[in-house]
Kinemage of the C-alpha trace (Angstrom):
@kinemage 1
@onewidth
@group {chain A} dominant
@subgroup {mainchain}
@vectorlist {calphas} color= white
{ca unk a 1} P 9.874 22.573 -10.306
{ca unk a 2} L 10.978 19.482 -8.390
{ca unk a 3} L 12.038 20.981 -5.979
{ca unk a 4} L 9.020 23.331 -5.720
{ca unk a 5} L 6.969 20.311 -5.638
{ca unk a 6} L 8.737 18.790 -2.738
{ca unk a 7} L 8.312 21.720 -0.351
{ca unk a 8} L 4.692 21.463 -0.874
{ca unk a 9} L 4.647 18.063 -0.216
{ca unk a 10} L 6.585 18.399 2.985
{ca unk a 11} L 4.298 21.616 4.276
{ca unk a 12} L 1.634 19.765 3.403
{ca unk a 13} L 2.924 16.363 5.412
{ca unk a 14} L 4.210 18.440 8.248
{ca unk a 15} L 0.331 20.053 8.584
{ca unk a 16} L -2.115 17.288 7.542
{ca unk a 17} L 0.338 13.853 6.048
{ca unk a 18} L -3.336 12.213 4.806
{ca unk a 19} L -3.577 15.243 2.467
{ca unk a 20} L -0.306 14.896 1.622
{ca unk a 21} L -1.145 11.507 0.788
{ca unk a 22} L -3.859 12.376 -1.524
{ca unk a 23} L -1.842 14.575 -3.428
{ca unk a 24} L 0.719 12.028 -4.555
{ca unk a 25} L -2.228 9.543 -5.081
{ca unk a 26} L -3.464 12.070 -7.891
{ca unk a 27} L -0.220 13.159 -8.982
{ca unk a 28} L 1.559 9.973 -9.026
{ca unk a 29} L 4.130 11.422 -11.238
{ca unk a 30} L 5.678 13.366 -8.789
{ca unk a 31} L 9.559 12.679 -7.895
{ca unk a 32} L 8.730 12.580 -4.336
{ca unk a 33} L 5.770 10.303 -4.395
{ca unk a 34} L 7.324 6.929 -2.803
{ca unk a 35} L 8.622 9.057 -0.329
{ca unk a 36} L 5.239 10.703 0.714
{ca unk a 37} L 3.860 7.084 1.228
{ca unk a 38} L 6.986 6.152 3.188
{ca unk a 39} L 6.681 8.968 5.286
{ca unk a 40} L 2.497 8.315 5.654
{ca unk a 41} L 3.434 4.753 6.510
{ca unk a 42} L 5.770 5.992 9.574
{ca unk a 43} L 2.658 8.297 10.789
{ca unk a 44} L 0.408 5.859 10.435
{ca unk a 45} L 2.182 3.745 12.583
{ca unk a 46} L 2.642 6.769 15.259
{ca unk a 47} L -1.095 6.670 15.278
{ca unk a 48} L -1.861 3.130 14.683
{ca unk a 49} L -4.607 1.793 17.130
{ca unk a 50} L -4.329 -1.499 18.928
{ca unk a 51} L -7.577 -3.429 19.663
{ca unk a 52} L -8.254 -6.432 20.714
{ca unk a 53} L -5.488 -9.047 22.953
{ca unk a 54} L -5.497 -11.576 20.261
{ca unk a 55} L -3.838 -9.498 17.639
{ca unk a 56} L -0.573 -9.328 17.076
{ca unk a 57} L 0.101 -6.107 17.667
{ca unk a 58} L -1.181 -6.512 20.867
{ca unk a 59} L 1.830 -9.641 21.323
{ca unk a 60} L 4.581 -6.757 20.096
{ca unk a 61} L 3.007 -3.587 22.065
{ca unk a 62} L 2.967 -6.451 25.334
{ca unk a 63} L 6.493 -7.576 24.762
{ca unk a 64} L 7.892 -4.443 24.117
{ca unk a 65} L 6.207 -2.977 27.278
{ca unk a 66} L 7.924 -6.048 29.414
{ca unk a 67} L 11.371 -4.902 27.555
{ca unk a 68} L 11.016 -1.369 28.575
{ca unk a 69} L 10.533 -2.162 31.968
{ca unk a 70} L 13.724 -4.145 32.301
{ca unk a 71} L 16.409 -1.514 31.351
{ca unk a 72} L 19.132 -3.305 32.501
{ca unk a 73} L 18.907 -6.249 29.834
{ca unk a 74} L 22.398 -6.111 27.674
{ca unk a 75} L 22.598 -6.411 24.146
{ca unk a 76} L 24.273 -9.759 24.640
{ca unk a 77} L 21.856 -10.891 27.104
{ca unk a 78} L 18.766 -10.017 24.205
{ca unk a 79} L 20.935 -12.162 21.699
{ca unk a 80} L 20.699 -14.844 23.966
{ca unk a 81} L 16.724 -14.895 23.444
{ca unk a 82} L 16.942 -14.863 20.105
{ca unk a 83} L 17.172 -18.941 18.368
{ca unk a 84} L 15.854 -19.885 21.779
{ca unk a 85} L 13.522 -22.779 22.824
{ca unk a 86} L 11.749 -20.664 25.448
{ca unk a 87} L 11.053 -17.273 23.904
{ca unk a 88} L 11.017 -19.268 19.998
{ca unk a 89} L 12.463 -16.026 18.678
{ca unk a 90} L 13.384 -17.783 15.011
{ca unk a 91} L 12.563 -14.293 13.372
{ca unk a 92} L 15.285 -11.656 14.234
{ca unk a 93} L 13.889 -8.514 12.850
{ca unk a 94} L 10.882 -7.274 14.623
{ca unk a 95} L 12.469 -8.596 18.641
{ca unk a 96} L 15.752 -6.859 17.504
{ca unk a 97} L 13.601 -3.602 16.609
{ca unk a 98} L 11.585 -3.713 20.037
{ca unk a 99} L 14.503 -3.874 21.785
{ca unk a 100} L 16.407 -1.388 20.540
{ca unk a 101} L 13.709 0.873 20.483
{ca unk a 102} L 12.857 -0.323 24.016
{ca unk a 103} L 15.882 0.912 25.103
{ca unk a 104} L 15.005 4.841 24.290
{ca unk a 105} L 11.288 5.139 24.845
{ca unk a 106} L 8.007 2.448 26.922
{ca unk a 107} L 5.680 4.606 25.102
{ca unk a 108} L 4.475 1.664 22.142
{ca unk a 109} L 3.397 4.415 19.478
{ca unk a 110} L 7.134 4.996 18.875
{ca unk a 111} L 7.460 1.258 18.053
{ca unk a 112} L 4.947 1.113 15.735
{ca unk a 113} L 6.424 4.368 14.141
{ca unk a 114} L 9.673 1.823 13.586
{ca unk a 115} L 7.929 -0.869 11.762
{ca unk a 116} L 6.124 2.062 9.739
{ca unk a 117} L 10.036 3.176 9.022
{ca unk a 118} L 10.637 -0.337 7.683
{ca unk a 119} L 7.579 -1.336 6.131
{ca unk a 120} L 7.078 1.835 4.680
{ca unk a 121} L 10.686 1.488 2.491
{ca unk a 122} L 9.586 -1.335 0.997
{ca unk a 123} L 6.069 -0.419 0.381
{ca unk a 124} L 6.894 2.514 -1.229
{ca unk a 125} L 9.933 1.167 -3.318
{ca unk a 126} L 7.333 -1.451 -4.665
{ca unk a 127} L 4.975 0.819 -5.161
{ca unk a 128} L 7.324 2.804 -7.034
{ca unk a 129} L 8.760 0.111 -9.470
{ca unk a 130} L 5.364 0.219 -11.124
{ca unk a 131} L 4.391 3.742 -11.387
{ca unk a 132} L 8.398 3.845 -12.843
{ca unk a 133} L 6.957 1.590 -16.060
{ca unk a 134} L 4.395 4.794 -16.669
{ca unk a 135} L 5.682 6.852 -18.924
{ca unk a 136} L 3.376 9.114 -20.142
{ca unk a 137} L -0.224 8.669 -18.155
{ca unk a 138} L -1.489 5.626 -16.575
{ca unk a 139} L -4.437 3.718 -18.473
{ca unk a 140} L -7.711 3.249 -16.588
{ca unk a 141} L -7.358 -0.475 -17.235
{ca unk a 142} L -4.247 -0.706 -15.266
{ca unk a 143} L -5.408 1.058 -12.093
{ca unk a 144} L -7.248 -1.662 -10.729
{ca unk a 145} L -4.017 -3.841 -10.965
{ca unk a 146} L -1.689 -1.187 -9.138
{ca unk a 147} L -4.241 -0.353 -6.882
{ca unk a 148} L -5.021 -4.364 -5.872
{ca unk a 149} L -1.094 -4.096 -5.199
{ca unk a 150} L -0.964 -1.559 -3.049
{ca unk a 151} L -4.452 -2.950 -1.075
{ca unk a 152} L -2.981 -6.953 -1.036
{ca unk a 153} L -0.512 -5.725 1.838
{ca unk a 154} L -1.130 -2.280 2.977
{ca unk a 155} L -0.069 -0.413 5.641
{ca unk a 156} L -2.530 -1.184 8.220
{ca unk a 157} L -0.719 -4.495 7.521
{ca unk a 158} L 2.139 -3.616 10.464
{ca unk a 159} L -0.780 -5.498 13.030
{ca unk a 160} L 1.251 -8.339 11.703
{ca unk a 161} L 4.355 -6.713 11.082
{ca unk a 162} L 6.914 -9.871 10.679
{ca unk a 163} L 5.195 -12.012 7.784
{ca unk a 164} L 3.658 -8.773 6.169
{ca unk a 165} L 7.023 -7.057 6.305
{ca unk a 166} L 9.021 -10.155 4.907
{ca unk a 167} L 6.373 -9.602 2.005
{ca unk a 168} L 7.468 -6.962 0.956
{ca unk a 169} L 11.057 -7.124 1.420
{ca unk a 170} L 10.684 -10.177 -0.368
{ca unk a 171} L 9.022 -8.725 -3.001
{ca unk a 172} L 11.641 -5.868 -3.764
{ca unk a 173} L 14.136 -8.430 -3.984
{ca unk a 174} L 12.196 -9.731 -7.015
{ca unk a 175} L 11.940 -6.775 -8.443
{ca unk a 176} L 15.465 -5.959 -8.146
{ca unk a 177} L 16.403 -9.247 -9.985
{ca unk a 178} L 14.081 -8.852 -12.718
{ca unk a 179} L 15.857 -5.732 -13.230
{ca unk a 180} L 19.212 -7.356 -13.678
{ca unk a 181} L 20.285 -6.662 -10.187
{ca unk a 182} L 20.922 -10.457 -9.724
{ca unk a 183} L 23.277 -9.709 -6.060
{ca unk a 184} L 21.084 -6.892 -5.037
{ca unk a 185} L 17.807 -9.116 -5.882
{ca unk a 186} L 18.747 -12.444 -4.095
{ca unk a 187} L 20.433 -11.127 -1.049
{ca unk a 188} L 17.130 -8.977 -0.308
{ca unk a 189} L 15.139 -11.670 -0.864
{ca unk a 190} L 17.470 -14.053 1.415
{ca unk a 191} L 17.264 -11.538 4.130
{ca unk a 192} L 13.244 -11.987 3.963
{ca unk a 193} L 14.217 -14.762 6.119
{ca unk a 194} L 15.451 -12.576 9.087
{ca unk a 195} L 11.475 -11.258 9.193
{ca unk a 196} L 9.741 -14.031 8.870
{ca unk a 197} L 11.464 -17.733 8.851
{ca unk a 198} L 8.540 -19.346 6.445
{ca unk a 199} L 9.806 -17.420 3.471
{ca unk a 200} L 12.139 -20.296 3.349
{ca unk a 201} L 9.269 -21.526 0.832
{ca unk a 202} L 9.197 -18.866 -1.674
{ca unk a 203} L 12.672 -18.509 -1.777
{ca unk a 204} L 13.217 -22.353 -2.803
{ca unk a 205} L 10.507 -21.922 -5.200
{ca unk a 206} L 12.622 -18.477 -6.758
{ca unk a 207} L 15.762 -20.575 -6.704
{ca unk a 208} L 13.483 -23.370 -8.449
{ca unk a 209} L 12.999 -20.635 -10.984
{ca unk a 210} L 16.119 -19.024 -11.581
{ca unk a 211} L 17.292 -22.938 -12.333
{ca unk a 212} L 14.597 -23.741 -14.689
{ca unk a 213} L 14.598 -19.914 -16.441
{ca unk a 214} L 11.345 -18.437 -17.637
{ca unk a 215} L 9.581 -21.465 -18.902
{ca unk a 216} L 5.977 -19.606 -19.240
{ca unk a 217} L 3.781 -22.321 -21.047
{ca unk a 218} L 5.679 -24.647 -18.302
{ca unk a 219} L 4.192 -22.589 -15.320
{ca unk a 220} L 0.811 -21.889 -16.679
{ca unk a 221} L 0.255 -25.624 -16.996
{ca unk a 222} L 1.683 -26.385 -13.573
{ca unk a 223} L -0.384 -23.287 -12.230
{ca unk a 224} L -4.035 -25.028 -13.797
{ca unk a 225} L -2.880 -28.500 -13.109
{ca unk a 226} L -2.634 -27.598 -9.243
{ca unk a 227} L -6.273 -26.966 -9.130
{ca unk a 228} L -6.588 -30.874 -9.441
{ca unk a 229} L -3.969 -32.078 -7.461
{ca unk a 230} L -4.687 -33.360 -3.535
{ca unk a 231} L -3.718 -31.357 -1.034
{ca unk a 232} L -0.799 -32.274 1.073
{ca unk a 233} L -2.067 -32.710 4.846
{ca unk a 234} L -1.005 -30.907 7.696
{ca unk a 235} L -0.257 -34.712 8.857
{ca unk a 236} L 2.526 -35.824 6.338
{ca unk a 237} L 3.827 -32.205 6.800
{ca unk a 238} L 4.621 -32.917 10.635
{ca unk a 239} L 6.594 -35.718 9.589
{ca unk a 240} L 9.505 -33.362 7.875
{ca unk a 241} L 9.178 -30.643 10.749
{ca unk a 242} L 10.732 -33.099 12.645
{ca unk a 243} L 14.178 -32.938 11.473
{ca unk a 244} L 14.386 -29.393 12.001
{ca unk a 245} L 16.396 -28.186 15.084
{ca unk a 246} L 14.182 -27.887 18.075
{ca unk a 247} L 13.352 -24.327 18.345
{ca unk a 248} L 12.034 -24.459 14.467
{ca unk a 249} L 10.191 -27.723 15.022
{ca unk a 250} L 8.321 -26.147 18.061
{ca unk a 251} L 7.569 -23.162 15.869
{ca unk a 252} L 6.040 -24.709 12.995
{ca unk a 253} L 3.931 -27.003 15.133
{ca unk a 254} L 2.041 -24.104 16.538
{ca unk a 255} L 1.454 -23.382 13.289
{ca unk a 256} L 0.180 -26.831 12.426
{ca unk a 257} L -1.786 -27.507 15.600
{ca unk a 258} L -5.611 -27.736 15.901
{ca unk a 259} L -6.051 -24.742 18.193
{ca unk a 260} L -4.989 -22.767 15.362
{ca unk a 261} L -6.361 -24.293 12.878
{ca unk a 262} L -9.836 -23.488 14.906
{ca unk a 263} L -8.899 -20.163 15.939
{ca unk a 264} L -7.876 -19.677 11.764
{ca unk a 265} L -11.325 -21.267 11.303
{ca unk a 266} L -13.130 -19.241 13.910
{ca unk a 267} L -11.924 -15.809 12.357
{ca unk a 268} L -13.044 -16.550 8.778
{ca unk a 269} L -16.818 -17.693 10.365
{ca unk a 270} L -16.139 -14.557 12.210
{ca unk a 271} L -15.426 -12.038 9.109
{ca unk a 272} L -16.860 -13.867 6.229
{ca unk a 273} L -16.682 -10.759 3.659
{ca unk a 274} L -12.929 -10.929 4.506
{ca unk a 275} L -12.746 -14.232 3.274
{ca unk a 276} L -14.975 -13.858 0.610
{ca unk a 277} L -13.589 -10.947 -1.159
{ca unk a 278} L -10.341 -13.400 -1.587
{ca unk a 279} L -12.258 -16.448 -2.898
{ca unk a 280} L -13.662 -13.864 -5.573
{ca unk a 281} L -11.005 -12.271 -6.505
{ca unk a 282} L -9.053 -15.303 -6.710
{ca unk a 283} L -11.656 -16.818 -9.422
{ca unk a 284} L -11.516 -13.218 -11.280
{ca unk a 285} L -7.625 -13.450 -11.485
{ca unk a 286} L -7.355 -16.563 -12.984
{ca unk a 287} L -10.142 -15.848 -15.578
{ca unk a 288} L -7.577 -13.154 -16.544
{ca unk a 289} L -4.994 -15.541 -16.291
{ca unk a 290} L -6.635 -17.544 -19.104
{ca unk a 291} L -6.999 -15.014 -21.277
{ca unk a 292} L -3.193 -14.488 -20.883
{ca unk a 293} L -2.531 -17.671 -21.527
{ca unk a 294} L -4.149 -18.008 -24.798
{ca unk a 295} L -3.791 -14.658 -26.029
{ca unk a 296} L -0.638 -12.863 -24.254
{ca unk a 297} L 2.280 -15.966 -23.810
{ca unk a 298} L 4.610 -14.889 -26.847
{ca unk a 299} L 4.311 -10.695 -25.392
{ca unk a 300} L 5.246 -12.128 -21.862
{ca unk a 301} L 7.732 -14.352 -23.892
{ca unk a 302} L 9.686 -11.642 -25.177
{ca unk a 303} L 9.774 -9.277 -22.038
{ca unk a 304} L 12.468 -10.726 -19.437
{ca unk a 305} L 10.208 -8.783 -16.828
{ca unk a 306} L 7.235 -9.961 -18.241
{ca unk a 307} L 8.078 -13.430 -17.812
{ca unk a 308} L 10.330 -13.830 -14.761
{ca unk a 309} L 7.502 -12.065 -12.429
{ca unk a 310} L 4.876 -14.139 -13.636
{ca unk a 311} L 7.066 -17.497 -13.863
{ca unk a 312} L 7.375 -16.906 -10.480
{ca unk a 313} L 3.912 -15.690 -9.225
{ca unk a 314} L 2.051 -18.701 -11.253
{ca unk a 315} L 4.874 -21.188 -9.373
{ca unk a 316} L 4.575 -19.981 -5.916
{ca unk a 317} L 0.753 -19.791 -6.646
{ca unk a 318} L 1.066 -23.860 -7.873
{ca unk a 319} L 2.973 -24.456 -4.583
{ca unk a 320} L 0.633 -22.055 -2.284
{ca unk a 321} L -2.163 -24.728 -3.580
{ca unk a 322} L -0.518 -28.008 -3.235
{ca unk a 323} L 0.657 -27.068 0.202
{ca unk a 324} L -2.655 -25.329 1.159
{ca unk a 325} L -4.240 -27.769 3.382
{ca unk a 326} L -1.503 -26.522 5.801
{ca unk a 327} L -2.971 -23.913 7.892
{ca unk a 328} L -1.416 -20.161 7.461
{ca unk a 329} L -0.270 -21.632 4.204
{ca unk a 330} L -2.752 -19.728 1.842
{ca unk a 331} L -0.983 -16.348 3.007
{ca unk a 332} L 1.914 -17.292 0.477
{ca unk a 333} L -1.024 -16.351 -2.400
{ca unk a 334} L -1.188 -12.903 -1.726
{ca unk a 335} L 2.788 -12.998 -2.208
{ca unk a 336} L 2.410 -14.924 -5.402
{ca unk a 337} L -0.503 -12.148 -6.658
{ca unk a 338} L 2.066 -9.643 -5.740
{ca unk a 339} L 4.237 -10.648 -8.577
{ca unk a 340} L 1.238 -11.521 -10.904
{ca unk a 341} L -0.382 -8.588 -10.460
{ca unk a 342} L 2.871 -6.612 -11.155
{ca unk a 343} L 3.054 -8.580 -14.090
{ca unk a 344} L -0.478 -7.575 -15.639
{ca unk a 345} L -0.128 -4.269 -14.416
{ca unk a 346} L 2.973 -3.812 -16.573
{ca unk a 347} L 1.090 -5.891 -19.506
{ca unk a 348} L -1.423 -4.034 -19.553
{ca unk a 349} L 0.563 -0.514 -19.430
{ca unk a 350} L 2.717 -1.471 -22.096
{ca unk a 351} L 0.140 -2.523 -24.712
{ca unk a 352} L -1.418 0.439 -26.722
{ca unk a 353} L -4.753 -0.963 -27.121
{ca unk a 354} L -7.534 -2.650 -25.070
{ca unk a 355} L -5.727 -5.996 -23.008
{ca unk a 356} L -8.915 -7.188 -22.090
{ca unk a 357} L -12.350 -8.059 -23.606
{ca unk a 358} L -15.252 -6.584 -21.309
{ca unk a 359} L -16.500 -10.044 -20.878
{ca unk a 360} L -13.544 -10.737 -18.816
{ca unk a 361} L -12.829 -6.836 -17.588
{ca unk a 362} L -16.479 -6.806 -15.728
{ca unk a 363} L -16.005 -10.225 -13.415
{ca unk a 364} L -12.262 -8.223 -12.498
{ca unk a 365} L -13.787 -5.477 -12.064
{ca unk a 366} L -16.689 -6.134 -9.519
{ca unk a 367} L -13.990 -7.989 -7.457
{ca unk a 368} L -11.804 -5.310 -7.770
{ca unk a 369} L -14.167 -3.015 -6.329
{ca unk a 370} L -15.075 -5.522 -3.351
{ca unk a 371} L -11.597 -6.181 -2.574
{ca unk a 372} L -11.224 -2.708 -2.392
{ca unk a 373} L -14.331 -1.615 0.070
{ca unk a 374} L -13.502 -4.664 2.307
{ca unk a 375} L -9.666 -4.069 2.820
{ca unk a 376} L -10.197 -0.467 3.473
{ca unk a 377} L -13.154 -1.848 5.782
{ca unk a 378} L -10.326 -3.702 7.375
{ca unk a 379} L -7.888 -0.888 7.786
{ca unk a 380} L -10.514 0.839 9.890
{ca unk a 381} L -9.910 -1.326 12.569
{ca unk a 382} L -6.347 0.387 13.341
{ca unk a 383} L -6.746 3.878 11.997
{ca unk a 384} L -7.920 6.653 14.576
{ca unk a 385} L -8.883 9.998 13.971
{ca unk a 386} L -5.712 11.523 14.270
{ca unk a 387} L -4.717 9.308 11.594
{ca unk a 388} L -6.811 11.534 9.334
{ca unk a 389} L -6.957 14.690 10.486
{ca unk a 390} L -3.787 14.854 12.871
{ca unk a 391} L -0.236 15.623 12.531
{ca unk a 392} L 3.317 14.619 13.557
{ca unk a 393} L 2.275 17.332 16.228
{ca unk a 394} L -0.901 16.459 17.757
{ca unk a 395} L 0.384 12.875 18.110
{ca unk a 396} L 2.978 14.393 20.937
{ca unk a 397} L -0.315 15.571 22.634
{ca unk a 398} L -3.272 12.996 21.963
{ca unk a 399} L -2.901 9.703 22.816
{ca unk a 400} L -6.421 7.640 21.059
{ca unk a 401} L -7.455 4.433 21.263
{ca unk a 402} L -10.522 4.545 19.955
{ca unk a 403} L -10.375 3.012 16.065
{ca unk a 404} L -12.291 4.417 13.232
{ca unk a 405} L -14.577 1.859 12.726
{ca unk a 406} L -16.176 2.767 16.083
{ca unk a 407} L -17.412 6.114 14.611
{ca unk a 408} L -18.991 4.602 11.382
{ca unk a 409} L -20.940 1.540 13.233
């Protein structure tokens, strides 16, 4: 039967891969689910469409392009970019990647099929720890709670393919540790740093963790408490950049400067429901969070899994808010509601009866449901046509660059 069920799958990629999609969306169960949405991921990068200069896809699909039409670059003359003050390469993964695929194809589709390879892994592997804890049938309270998982960085998330990526990879080294896999789960989530150099944070905050063990009624107080602590400026933060070596230092400037803190600014006036939908959902969360605290602490006591994904999520969240006057800062919530959300998710599976009280479950829900309609909202912006309705095929033949959006305004 498994095997039946994986031809079908494959036929049905191989003809339409969003229909194949669908299928393991309803039939989660299936042994060849995470590797459905791996293989979607990779098409969806094939057909992924690139608007706008300001993006950073359009930075990768313009650097790549330059790298394809200079053949003759060595390997060791690429390493020599990489750690360096003029091309502030201080994240090896995604230049390494375009150049390597550089030196096959110019055509950018193809490199956005790569980061769909490697964002896709880990996507589905996270994906696929939680549908794992599901042993029978999933409860309709815990679907909004997988399916906020898979929305917080989805696929469409390759337009910013290093942090996004790191996310992830990041992420499946906590799962892998909460698991027992203590080599397996630190190393991955050491490597995070090779895709994006700022998860330096959360992985001082794990290590913070692992030290002090899974303290819950210690986190939960730290978590509300950071609600009423100042901010730390973007100011006093410049004064510790500056002991980094050069090519760091110049890197996290740009991050701290005021042209992108008003471009930041600019794109939130610009897309208000984008940053609305997290403000709500934020306030929602921690409501639940509440609840846990006063009702839930000795369950997520007893559960090693229970407790050492939400120790961390609450103290990367405490952090995330200290730190958040920083600009890009905040983006270190969504990884912290990564590992909360796992954690209710598997809460909420695991109990037999009702987790939450309606009075609670409606708020959740209602930002569950705009979270949802906005982020897909937001994925319109890269998918095409083909990304629907095409193939691994057609994409040989049609080249679009028209995104989906266009079609609905």
């Amino acid at each position: 039967m498994d095997k039946r069920s994986t031809v079908v799958s494959l036929a049905l990629f191989l003809f339409m891969p969003f229909l194949a999609l669908l299928r393991v969306f309803f039939y989660y169960k299936l042994p060849e689910t995470k590797n459905v949405i791996w293989l979607f991921t990779i098409f969806y990068g094939l057909t992924f469409v690139i608007i706008g200069g300001g993006k950073d896809a359009a930075r990768y699909k313009n650097d790549f392009v330059k790298l394809a039409e200079d053949p003759h670059i060595t390997f060791e003359e690429f390493t020599g970019y990489l750690y360096n003050e003029d091309t502030r390469y201080v994240d090896i993964a995604q230049p390494l990647i375009s150049f390597i695929v550089s030196r096959f194809t110019n055509s950018p589709k193809y490199l956005f099929a790569t980061f769909g390879l490697v964002f896709g892994f880990f996507y589905s592997r996270n994906i696929n720890y939680l549908l794992l804890r599901v042993r029978q049938r999933m409860k309709p309270e815990a679907i909004p709670f997988i399916v906020l998982f898979a929305l917080l960085v989805a696929i469409w998330q390759i337009n910013g393919f290093r942090f996004w990526t790191a996310a992830h990879v990041f992420i499946y080294g906590i799962f892998n540790l909460n698991d027992g896999k203590k080599v397996k789960g630190i190393l991955f989530s050491t490597l995070s740093l090779l895709v994006h150099f700022s998860f330096v944070l959360p992985l001082i905050v794990l290590l913070f963790k692992l030290l002090l063990g899974n303290r819950i009624m210690l986190f939960f107080i730290i978590y509300f408490a950071s609600f009423f602590i100042d901010q730390v400026s973007p100011d006093s933060f410049t004064s510790y950049t500056s002991q980094l070596p050069s090519v760091f230092e110049e890197r996290t400037q740009s991050y701290l400067s005021e042209e992108y803190l008003e471009t930041r600014m600019q794109d939130t006036h610009a897309n208000w429901y984008v940053e609305g939908r997290y403000t709500v959902f934020k306030y929602a969360l921690t409501a639940l969070l509440v609840v846990v605290f006063f009702k839930y602490r000795k369950d997520i006591r007893e559960d090693t899994t229970l407790a050492g994904l939400l120790s961390f999520g609450l103290l990367l969240s405490s952090v995330t808010t200290i730190l958040n006057g920083i600009p890009s800062m905040d983006r270190f919530y969504t990884v912290a509601n990564m590992a909360i959300l796992a954690a209710l998710f598997i809460l909420v599976q695991m109990r037999r009866r009702t987790t939450f009280k309606w009075w609670v479950r409606i708020p959740f829900i209602a930002s569950f449901v705009l979270y949802t309609i906005v982020e897909i909202r937001v994925g319109f912006d890269s998918m095409g046509l083909m990304t629907i309705i095409g193939n691994p095929l057609t994409t040989l033949f049609v080249e679009e660059d028209t995104p989906l959006i266009n079609y609905i305004k």
